[in-house]
C-alpha positions in Angstrom: -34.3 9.9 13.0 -33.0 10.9 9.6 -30.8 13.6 10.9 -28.7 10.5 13.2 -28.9 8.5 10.0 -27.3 11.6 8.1 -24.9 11.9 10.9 -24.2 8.2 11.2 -23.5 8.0 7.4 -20.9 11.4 7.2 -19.3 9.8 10.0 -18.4 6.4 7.8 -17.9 8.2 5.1 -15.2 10.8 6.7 -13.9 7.8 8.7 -13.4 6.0 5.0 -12.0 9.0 3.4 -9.3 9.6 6.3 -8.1 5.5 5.8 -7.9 5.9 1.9 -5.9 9.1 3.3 -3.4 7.3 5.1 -3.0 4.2 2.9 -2.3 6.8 -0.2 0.1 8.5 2.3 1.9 5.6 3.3 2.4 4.4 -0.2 3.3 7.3 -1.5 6.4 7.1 1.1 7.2 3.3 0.3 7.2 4.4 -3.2 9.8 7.4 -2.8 11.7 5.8 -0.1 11.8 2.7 -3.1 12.7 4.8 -5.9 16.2 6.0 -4.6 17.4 2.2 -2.4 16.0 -0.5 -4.7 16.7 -0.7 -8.2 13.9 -1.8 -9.7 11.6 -1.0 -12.4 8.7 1.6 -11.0 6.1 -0.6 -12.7 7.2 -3.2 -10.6 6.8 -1.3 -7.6 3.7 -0.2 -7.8 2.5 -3.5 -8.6 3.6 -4.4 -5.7 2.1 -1.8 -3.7 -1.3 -2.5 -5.5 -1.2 -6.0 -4.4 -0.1 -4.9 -0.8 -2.9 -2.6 -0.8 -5.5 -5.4 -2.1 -4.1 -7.8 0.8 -4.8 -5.0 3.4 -8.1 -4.4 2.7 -8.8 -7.6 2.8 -8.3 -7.3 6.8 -10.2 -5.1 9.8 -7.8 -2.8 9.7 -6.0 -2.1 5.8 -4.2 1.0 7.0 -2.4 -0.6 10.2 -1.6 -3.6 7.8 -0.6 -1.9 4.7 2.8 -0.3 5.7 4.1 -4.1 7.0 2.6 -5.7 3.6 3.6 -3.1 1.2 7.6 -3.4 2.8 7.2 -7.1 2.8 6.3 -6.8 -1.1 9.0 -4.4 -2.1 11.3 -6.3 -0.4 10.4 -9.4 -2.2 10.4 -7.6 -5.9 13.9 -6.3 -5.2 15.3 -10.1 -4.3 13.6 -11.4 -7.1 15.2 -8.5 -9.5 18.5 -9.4 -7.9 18.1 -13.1 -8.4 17.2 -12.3 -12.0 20.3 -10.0 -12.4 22.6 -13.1 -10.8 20.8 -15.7 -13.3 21.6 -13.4 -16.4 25.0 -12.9 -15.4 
């Protein structure tokens, strides 16, 4: 019996470990993919990516959600950087 708990708990755990895997993965490669089309501060970004990654987790499955949320936020900190840029021109 405490051998199939054992087993039952590696099992979460490895199944937790490989969706922190592909969350980190996948922001990671927002980030990059950011860094060189969007000109916007990094701190901004990854604020952005944080609060993508927050949403996500708040769902059944963060690491099919995350890529869609974290594009959505990126997207939405680079139109608000170039309504900022318009307003101080």
């Amino acid at each position: 019996m405490k051998t199939d708990k054992t087993n039952f708990g590696k099992a979460c755990l490895n199944g937790c470990k490989q969706i922190l895997a592909q969350i980190r993965n996948a922001k990671e490669a927002i980030l990059a993919e950011a860094r060189e089309t969007v000109k916007v501060q990094e701190q901004l970004l990854k604020l952005a990516l944080n609060e993508a990654e927050a949403l996500a987790w708040q769902t059944s499955y963060p690491q099919l959600v995350f890529p869609n949320l974290a594009v959505e936020k990126v997207r939405g900190v680079a139109a608000w950087n170039n309504h900022q840029r318009l307003i101080i021109r």
